[in-house]
MIKOLNU-813780 format. One record per residue: x, y, z of N, C-alpha, C, O in turn. Coordinates in pm, whole numbers, plus 50000, padded with zeros to 5 digits. Example, Ala and Ser with C-alpha at 12.3 -4.5 7.8 and 13.67 -1.06 7.14 Angstrom:
BEGIN
513194943150780512304955050780513204967050780514244966850846/512854977550708513674989450714512905000350787513415011450804/
//
This chain:
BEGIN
496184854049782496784867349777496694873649916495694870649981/497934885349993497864887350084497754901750058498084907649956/497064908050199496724922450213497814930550249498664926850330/497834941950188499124951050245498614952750373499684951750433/497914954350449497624954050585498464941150689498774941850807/498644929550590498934922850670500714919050694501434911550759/500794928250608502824930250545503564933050667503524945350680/504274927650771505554933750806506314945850752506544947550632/506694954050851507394965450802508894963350732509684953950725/508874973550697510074972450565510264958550487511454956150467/509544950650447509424937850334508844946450274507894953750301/509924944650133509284944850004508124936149968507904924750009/507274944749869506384937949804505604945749691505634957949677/504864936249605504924942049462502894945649479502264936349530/502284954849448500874955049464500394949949327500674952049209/499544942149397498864933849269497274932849254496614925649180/496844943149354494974941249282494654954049400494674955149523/494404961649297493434973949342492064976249303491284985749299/492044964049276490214969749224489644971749321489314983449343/489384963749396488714967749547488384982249600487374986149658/489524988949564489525003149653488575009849570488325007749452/487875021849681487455035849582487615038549467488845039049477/487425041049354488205048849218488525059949283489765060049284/488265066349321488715076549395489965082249456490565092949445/490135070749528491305064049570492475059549527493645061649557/491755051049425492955041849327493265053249223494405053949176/492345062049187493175072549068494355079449177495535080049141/493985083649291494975096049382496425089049382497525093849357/495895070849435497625064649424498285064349310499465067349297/497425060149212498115059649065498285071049028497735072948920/498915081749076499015097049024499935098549102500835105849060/500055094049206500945096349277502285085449280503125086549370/502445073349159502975062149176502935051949197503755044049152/501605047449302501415035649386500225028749239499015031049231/501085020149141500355013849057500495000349070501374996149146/499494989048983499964975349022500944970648974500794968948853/501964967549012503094960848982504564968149030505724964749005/504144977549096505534988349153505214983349298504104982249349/506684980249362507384976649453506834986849627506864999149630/506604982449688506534990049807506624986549921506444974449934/506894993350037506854987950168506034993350237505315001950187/505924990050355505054998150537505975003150610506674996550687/506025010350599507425021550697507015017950834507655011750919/505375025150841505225029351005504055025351032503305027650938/503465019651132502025012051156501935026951272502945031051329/500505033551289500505039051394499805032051503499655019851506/499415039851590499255036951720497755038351731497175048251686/497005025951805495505025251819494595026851672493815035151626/495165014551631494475013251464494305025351391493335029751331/495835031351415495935048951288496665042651142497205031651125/496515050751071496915044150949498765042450920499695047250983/498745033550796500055028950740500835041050684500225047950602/501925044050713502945050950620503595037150518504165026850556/503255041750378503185030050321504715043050205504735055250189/505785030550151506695041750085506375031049897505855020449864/507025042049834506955034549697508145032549684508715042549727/508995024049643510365020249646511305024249517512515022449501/510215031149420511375033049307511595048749333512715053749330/510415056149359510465067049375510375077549485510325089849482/510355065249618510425071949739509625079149787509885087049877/507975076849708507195088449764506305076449904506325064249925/505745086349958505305078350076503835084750100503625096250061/502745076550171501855079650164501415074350294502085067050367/500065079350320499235074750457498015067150438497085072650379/497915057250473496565051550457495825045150547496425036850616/494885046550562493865040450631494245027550656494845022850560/494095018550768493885003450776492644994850688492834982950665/491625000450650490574992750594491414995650462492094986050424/491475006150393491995007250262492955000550224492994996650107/494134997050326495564988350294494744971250323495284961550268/493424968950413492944955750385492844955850240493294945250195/492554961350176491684962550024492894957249905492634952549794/493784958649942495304959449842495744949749866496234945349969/495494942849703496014926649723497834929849688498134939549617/498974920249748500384922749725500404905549706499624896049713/501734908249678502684894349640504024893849636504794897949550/504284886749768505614887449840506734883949675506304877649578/507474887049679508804883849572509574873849660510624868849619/
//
């Protein structure tokens, strides 16, 4: 399984294991959309290890995340 950290920008991909993260964490994405099995991409990598603009693809919401946290998020290329 590969890390959303390690995704090329704009490839789709489907998230498939959040256990890893915070609960904390994993409740804020899943409230906000980002659940396992919904589609997403990496918009924007920042600059000097700043975090991912990561988008959800059905519903267009977009989020910021940390680099250690997007290591944590197992995906699976389609």
């Amino acid at each position: 399984m590969r890390s959303l950290l390690a995704m090329p920008l704009h490839q789709s991909v489907i998230l498939s294991d959040m256990t890893k993260l915070d609960d904390r964490l994993r409740r804020r994405m899943i409230a906000l959309g980002f659940y396992e099995g919904c589609s997403v991409q990496v918009k924007r990598r920042a600059i000097f290890a700043g975090p991912l603009t990561v988008e959800q693809v059905e519903h267009q919401q977009m989020i910021a995340l940390r680099r250690s946290d997007a290591a944590q998020i197992g995906v699976i290329v389609p």
